[in-house]
VOGU-3710 file (C-alpha; in Angstrom, 3 decimals, decimal comma):
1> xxxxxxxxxx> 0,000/0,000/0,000  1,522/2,913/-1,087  1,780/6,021/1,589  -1,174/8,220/0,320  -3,321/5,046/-0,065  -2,055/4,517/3,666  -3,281/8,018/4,875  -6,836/7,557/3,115  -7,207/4,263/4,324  -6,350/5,792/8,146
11> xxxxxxxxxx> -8,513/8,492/7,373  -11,739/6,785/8,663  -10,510/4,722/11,075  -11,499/7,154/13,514  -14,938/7,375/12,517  -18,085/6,088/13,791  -18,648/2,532/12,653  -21,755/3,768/11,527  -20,439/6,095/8,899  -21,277/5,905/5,611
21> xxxxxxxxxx> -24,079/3,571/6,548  -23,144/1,079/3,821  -20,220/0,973/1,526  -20,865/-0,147/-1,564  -20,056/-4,001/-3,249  -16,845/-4,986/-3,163  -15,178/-1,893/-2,011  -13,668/-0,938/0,940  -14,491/-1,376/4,804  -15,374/2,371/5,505
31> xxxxxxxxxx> -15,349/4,419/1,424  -16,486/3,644/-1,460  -13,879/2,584/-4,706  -14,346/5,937/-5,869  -14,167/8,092/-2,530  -10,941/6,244/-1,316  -9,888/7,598/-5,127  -11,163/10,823/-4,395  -9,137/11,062/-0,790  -5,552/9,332/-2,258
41> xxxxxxxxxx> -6,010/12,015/-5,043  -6,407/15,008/-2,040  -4,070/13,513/0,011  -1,140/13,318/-2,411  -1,260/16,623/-3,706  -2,360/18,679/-0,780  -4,050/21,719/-2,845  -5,910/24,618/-1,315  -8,540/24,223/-3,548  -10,516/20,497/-4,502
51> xxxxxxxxxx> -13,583/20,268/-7,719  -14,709/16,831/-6,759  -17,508/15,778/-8,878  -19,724/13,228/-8,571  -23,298/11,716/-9,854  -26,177/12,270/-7,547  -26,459/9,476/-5,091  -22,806/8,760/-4,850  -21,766/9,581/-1,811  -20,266/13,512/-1,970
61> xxxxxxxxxx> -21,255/13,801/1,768  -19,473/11,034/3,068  -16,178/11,529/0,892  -16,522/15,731/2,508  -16,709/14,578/5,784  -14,290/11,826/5,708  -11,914/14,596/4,227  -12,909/17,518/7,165  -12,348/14,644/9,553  -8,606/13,694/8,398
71> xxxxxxxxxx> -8,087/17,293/8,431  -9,587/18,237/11,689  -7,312/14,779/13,129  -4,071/16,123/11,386  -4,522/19,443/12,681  -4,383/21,171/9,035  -7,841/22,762/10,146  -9,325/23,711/13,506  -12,929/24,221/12,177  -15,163/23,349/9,171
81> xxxxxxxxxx> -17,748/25,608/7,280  -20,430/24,037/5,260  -22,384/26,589/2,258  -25,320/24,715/1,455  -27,855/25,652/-1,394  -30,965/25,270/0,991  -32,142/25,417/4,538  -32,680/21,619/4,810  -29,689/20,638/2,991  -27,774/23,122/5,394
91> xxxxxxxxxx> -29,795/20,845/8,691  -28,863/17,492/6,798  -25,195/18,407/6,477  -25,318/18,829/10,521  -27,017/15,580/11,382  -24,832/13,373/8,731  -21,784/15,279/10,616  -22,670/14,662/13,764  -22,043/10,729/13,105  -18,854/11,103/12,898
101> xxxxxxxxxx> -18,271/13,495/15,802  -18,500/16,681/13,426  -20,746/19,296/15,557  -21,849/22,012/12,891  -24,428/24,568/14,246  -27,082/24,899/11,443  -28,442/27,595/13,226  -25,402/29,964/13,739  -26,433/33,482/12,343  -23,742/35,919/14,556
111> xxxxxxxxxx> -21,486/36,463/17,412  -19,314/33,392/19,010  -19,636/30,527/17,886  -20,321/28,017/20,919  -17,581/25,898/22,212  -19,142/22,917/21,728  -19,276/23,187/18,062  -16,474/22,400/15,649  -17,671/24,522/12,597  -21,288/26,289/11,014
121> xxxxxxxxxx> -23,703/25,061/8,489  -24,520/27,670/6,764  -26,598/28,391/3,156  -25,064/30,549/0,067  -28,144/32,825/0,765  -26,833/33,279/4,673  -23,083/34,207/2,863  -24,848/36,974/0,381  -26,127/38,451/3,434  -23,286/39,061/5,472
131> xxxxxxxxxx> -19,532/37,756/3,962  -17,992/39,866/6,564  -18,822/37,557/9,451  -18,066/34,733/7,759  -14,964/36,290/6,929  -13,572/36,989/10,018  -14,379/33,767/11,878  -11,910/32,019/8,542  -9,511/34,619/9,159  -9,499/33,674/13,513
141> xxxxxxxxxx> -9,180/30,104/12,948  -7,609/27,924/10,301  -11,069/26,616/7,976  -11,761/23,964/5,830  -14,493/25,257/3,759  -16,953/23,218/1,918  -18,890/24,368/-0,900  -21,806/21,704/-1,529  -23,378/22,276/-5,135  -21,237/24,920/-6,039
151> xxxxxxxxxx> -22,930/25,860/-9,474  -25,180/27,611/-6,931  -22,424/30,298/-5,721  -23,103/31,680/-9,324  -26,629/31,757/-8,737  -26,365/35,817/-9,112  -23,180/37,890/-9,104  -23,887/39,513/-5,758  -23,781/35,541/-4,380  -20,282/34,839/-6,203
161> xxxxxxxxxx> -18,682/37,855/-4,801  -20,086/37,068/-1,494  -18,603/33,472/-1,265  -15,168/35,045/-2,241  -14,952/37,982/-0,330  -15,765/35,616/3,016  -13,962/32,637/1,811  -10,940/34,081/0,201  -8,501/33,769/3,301  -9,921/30,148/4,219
171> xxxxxxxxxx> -7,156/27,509/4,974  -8,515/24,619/2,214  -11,637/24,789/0,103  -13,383/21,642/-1,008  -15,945/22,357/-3,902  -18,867/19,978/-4,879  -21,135/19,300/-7,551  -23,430/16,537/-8,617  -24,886/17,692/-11,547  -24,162/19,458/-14,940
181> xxxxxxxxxx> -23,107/22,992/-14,307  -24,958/26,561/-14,954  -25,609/27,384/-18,623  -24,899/30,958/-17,816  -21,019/32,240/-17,707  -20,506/33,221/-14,652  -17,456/32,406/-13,455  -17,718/30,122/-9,984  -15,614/31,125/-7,405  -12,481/28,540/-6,673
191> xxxxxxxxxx> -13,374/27,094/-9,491  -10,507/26,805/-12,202  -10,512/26,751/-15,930  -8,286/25,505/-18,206  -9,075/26,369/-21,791  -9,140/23,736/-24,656  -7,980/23,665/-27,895  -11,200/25,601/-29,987  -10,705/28,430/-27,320  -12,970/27,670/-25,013
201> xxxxxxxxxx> -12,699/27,412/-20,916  -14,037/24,873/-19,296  -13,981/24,226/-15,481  -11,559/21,226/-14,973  -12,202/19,213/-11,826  -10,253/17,616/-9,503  -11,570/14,143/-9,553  -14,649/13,108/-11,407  -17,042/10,334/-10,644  -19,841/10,009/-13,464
211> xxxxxxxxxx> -23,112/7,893/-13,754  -21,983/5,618/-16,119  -19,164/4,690/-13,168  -21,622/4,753/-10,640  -23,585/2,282/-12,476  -21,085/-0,103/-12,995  -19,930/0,108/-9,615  -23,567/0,190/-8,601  -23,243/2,591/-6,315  -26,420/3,998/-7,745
221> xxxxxxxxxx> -30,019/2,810/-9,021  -30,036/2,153/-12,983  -32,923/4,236/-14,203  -36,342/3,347/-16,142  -37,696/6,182/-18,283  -41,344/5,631/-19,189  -42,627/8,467/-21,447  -46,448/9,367/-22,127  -47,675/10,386/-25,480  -51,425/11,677/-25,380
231> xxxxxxxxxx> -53,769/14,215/-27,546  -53,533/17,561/-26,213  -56,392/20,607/-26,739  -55,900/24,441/-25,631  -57,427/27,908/-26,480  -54,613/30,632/-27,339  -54,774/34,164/-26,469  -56,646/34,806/-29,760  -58,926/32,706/-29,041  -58,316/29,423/-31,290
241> xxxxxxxxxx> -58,425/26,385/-30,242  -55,328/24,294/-30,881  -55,119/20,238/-31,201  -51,605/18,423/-31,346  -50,501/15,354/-29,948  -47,279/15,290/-27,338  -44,541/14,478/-28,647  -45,410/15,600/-32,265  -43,203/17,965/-34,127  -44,687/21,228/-33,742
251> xxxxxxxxxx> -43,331/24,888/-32,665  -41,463/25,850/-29,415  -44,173/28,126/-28,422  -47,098/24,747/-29,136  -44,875/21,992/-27,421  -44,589/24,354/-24,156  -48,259/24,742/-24,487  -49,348/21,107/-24,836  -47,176/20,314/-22,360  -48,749/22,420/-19,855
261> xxxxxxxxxx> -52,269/21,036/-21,178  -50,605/17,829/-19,885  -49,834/18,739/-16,835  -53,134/20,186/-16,326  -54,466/18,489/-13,335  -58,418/18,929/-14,529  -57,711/16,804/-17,677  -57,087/13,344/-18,393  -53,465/12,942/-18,701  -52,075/13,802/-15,221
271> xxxxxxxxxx> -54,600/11,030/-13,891  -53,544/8,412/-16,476  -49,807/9,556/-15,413  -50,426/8,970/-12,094  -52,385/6,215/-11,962  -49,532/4,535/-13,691  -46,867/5,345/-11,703  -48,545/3,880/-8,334  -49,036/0,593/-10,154  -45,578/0,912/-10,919
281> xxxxxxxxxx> -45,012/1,398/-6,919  -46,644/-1,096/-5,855  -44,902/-3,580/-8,138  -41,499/-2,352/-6,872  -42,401/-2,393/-3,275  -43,018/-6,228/-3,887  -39,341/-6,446/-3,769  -38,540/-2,845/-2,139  -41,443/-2,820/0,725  -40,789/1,022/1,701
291> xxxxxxxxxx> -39,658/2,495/-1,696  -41,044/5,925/-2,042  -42,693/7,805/-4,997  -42,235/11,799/-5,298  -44,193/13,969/-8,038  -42,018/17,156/-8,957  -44,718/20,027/-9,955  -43,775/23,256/-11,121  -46,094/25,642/-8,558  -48,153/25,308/-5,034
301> xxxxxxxxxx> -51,686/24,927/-6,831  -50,391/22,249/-9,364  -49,180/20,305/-6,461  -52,249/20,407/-4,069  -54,072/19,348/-6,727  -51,336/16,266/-8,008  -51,621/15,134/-3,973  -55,612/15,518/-4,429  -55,566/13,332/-7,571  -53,173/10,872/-6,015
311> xxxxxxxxxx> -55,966/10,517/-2,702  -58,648/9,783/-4,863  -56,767/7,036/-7,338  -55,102/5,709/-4,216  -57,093/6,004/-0,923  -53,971/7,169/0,895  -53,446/11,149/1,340  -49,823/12,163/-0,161  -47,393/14,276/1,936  -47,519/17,960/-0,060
321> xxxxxxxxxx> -44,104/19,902/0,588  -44,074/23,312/-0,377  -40,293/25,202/-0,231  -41,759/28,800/1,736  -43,587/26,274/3,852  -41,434/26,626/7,182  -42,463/23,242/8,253  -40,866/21,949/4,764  -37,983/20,142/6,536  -40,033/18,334/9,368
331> xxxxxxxxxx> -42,254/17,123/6,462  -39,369/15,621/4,282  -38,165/14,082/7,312  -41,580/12,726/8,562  -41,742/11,104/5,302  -38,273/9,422/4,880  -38,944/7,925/8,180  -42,571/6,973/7,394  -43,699/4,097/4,933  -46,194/6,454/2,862
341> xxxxxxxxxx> -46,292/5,864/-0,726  -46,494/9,466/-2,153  -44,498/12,608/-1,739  -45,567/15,987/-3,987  -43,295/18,972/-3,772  -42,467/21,876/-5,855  -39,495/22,783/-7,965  -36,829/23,777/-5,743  -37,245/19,965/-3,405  -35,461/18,571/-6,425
351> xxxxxxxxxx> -32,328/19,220/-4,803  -33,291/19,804/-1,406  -33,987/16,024/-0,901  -32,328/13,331/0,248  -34,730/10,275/0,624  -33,211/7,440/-0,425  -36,338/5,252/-0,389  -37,644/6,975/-3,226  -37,573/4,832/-6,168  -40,868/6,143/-8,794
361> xxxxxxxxxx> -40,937/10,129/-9,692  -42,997/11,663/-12,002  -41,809/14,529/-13,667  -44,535/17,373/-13,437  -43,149/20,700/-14,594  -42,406/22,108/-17,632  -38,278/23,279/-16,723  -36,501/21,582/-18,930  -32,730/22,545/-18,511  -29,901/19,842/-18,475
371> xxxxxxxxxx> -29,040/21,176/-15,192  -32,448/20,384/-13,774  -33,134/17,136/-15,076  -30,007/15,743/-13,234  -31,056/16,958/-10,360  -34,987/15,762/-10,274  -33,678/12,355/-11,409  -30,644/12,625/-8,990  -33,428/12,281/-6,282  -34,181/8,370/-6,957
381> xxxxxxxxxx> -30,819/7,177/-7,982  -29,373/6,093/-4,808  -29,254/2,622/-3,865  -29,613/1,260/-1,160  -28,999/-2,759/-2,094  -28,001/-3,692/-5,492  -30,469/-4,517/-8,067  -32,611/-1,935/-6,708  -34,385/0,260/-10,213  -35,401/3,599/-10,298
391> xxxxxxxxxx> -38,196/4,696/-12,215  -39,185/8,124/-13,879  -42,409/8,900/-15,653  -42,117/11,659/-17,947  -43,822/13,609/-20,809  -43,239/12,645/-24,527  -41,127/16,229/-24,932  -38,295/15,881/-27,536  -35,761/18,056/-24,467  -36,911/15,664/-22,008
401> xxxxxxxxxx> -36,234/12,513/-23,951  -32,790/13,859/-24,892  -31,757/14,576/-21,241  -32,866/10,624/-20,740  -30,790/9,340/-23,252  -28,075/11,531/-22,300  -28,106/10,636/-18,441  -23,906/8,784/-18,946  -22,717/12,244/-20,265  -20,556/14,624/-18,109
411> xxxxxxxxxx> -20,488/18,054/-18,607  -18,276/21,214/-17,258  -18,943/24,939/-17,095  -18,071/26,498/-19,847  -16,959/29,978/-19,389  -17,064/31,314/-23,000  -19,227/30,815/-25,773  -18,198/32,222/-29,302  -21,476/32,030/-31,600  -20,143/31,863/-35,345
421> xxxxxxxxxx> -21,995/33,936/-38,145  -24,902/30,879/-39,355  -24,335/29,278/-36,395  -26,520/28,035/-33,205  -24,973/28,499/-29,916  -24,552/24,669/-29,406  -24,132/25,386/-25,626  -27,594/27,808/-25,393  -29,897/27,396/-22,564  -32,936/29,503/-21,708
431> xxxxxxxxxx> -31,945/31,725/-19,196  -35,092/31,913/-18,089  -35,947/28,752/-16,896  -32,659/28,508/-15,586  -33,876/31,387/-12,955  -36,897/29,818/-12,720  -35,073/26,510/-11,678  -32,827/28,485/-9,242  -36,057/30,011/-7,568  -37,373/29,243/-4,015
441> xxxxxxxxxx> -40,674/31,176/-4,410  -43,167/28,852/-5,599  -45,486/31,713/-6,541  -47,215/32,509/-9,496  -44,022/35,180/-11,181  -46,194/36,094/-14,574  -43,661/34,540/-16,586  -45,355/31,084/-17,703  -48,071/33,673/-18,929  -51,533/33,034/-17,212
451> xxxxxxxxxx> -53,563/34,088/-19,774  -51,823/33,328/-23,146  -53,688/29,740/-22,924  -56,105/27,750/-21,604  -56,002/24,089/-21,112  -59,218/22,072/-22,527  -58,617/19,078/-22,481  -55,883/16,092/-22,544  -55,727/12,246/-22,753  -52,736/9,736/-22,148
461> xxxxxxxxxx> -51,331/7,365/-24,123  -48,102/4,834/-23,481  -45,664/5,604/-25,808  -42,275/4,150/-24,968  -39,573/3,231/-22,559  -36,219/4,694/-22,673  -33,308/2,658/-20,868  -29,222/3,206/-21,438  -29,638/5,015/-24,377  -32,093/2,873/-26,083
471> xxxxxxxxxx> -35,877/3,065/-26,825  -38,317/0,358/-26,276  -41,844/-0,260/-26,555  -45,010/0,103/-29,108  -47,696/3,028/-28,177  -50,532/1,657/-25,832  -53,417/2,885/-24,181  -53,696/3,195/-20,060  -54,765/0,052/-18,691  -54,258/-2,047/-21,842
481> xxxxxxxxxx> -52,228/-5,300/-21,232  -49,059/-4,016/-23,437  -48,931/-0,834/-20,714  -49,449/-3,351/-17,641  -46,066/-5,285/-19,592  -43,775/-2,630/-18,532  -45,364/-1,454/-15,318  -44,930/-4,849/-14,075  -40,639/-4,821/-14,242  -39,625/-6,424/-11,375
491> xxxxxxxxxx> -38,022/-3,563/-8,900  -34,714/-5,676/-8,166  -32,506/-6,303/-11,356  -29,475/-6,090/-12,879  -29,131/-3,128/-15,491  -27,832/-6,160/-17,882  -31,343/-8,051/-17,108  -33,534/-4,682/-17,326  -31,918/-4,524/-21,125  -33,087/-8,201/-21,613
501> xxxxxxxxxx> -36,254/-7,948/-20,065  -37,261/-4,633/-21,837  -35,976/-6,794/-25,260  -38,359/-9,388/-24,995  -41,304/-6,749/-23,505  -40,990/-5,104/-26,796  -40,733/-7,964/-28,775  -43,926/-9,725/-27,248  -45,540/-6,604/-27,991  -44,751/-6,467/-31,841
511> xxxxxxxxxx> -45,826/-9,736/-31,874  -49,306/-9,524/-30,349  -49,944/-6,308/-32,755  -51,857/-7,697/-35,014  -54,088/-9,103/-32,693  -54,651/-5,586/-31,342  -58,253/-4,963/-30,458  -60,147/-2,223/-33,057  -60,524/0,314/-30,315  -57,139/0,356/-30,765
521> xxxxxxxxxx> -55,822/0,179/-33,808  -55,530/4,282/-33,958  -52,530/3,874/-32,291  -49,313/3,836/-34,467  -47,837/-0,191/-34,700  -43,816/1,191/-34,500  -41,217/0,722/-32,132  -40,484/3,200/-30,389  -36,441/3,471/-32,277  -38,475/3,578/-35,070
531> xxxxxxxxxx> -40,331/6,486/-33,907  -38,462/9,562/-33,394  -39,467/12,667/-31,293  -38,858/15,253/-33,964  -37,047/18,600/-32,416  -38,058/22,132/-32,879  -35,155/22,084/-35,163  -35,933/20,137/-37,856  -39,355/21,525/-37,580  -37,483/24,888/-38,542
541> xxxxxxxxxx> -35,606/23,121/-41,170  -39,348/21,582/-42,587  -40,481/25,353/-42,065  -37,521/26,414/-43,911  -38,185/23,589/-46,730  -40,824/24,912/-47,118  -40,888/28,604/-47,640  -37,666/27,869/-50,050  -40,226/25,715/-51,971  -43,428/28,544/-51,863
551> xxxxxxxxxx> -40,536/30,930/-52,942  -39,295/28,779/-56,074  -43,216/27,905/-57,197  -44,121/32,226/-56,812  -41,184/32,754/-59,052  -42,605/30,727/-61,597  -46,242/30,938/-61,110  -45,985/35,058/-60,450  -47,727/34,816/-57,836  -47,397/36,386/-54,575
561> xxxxxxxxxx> -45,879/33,977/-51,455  -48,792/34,758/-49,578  -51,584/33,674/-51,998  -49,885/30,257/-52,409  -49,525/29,452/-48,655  -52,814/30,352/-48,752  -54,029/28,160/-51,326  -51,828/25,393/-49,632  -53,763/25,903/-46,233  -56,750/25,773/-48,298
571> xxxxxxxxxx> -55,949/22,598/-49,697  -54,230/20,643/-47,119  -56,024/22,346/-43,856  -54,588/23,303/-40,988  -53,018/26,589/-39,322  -50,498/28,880/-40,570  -47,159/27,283/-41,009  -46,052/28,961/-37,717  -48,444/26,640/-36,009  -48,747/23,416/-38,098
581> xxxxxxxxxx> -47,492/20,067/-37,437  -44,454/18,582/-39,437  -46,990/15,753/-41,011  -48,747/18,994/-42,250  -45,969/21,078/-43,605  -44,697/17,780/-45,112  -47,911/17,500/-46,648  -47,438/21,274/-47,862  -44,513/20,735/-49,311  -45,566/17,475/-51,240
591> xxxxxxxxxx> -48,557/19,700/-52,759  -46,260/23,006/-53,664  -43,983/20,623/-55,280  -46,464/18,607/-57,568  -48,196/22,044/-58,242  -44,501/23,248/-59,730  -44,050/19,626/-61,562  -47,339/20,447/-64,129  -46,133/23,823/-64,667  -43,154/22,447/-66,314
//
């Protein structure tokens, strides 16, 4: 054993046989493969500054406080500082340090700190406030600071400067992050950047532990993705009434707005959903008998009414937590200590939990930033045994589906992003709903636009199951025996046996098509690879098609580009192009063209 190895293997014999809980298959006595990785890595090179990062579920905690604890023992530090993003993040960083003899005051706001404590919990809120304090009690005593979710210090500029101006003299800093990092470019403080060879800075971390790893080392839950399709109806602002189905190529401004039909809790869709997903609980309680399901709804009335729906279909009343709600915290822990089924919360609880009996989420709100994702899904990934699945229901939204078959890549910051003449930003994200991801008010804000729509009416259909990349599964109807197929997944396997199982699920399926009853032979007979979730961007490049081809035929025809899209609507049906589907504009183009071919 070499003499770093040495040192991270001593650093936890001092612990609390209790700490982590449970290492992980195969790996050490006390740390996981990875976190014993992590701590050689620290050890050997000493730095004053550490970017560990590492999938949801993994295990961040344990490797920080394993790390604060060598350092408190070897007398490199005399107290530790914890910035948390939330209020109960801030109280679970106490209680998980108090296992190992760690006393953190989550309270602390001013003045001497007690005796009895060796370090604060504090949130990066609590730093904007007042960096000064926190300044001088680094500068009295040496300080191991830890910065838990990091991306968050860049949350706004007055935040960033806060965290350095009171962290600046600390002793070591210890940065951590679990999930792709902001879209925005502001810098994050201790954070460095190394810049690559197109020109570009990226943050460059320290040690990196990703998914795909975790997987394989399952350390955390492989994860289920099953998507619903459905046929969506709204009014707009000017009063039309729109029809699409989810999932259909259509316009950024009509997938936001059927997806919000969707979620609608008065229509059919969100019961269908739901409905779903406890059948799916109850099957993985067979094997996990206190696993835990959590809808994640995008305001306070959309979740009273998801834990309203979820009493009726089930009997049992759901736990509702709502971030302003100051009893939040007692709630969260009432349930992770309970064995109730169903958990509703509101945006911001995507990050601020840390229940790892919850195994089946449904994805309720329309934010749909990389950033996000992670962390909603990060909220059912960690395991507790292996074989242990996670499962996430989810909307058939072409962002959404590409975040799920995306859930293996790592990502840094990236500090600078040159936009070429032509050229899409190819690291763009809404700003917006990145602020409206970072917000703790649940309140209505006016941005999603109260009045530009109103939801009529919605209906749910299965439409596939998306696993490691790969797609699975022929559209279905709720309560058919195809849907019941994949509902019914046992809740222990081996990722290696989910593949296998979902194989044979789909090819049962294909198989029993064509004795598919005539209610339901509307639905399309395709696998689901064979059915891809068009983007808004082709639909700009159909759009685009198009007009090129309207231009071409006015050119020869003489007449005017209006008259023929006209004339095309006329012929075909539908809305303007700005609003019709890509089997429409297809069918546009089609007609334009065979109008041009008897001209010649």
């Amino acid at each position: 054993m070499t003499t770093t190895a040495a040192s991270a293997s001593s650093a936890s014999h001092h612990l609390s046989p209790a700490f982590p809980g449970r290492a992980p298959w195969g790996t050490a006595n006390k740390l996981r493969a990875w976190q014993q990785g992590a701590m050689e890595r620290y050890l050997q090179e000493q730095p004053r500054d550490f970017l560990a990062v590492a999938t949801p579920g993994a295990g961040k905690t344990t490797f920080a406080l394993t790390l604060a604890s060598w350092l408190l023992h070897h007398h490199v530090v005399q107290q530790v500082t914890v910035v948390a993003p939330t209020e109960h993040l801030k109280k679970q960083w106490a209680e998980a340090a108090a296992k190992i003899g760690i006393k953190l005051d989550p309270e602390y706001s001013a003045g001497p700190l007690s005796k009895e404590y060796q370090g604060v919990a504090i949130t990066y809120a609590g730093v904007g406030v007042r960096p000064m304090l926190h300044r001088n009690r680094v500068e009295q005593r040496k300080t191991l600071v830890i910065l838990d979710e990091i991306h968050h210090a860049g949350d706004s500029k007055s935040w960033g400067e806060a965290c350095l101006e009171a962290f600046e003299p600390a002793t070591r800093r210890l940065a951590l992050t679990g999930t792709p990092f902001r879209s925005d470019t502001n810098p994050i403080p201790f954070v460095a950047y190394e810049e690559g060879n197109d020109g570009i800075r990226r943050s460059a971390a320290d040690y990196t532990y990703g998914y795909g790893s975790a997987l394989g080392d399952g350390v955390v839950r492989p994860v289920i993705f099953l998507s619903y399709s459905g046929n969506m109806r709204w009014r707009t602002k000017a009063g039309d009434e729109i029809a699409a189905r989810l999932g259909e190529p259509m316009t950024k401004d009509a997938i936001s707005q059927a997806w919000r039909t969707a979620l609608d809790a008065r229509g059919e869709w969100m019961p269908n959903v739901l409905k779903a997903a406890d059948q799916r609980l109850t099957e993985v309680r067979k094997a996990i008998p206190d696993a835990g399901g959590l809808v994640i709804a995008s305001d306070q009335d959309s979740a009273r009414s998801y834990a309203k729906l979820i009493r009726e279909l089930t009997g049992e009343k759901a736990t509702v937590v709502l971030s302003d709600d100051t009893g939040a915290s007692k709630r969260i822990d009432d349930f992770t200590a309970s064995n109730d089924r169903w958990m509703v919360a509101v945006r911001m609880v995507s990050e601020g939990v840390d229940v790892p009996r919850l195994a089946v989420g449904v994805y309720a709100t329309t934010i749909s930033t990389p950033l996000f994702f992670a962390q909603a899904v990060g909220r059912f990934v960690r395991s507790r045994r292996r074989g242990e699945t996670a499962s996430v229901f989810l909307p058939t939204v072409p962002d959404l589906l590409g975040h799920a078959n995306e859930m293996e890549v790592e990502r840094d910051h990236v500090l600078d992003k040159p936009k070429k003449d032509g050229e899409e930003d190819p690291y763009a994200e809404s700003e917006q709903e990145m602020d409206e991801a970072n917000k703790e008010q649940d309140e209505d804000t006016g941005e999603q636009e109260q009045f530009s729509f109103e939801a009529l009416e919605s209906d749910a259909v299965f439409d596939r199951v998306l696993f490691d990349g790969a797609e699975f599964g022929m559209q279905a109807h709720p309560g058919s025996e195809e849907e019941q197929d994949y509902l019914g997944i046992p809740g222990l396997l081996e990722p290696d046996q989910v593949q296998m199982l979902l194989q044979k699920r789909q090819a049962r399926q294909i198989a029993h098509g064509k004795k598919r009853p005539d209610e339901e032979a509307d639905l399309l007979e395709l696998p689901a690879e064979r059915r891809p979730v068009v983007s808004h961007k082709e639909m700009l490049e159909l759009r685009k098609q198009l007009n090129t081809m309207v231009g071409a035929y006015s050119h020869q025809s003489g007449k005017p580009h209006g008259v023929i899209h006209t004339e095309l609507r006329r012929t075909c049906g539908g809305p303007p192009s700005a609003e019709a589907t890509a089997g429409q504009l297809r069918q546009r183009i089609a007609k334009v063209g065979e109008w041009a071919t008897r001209m010649k």
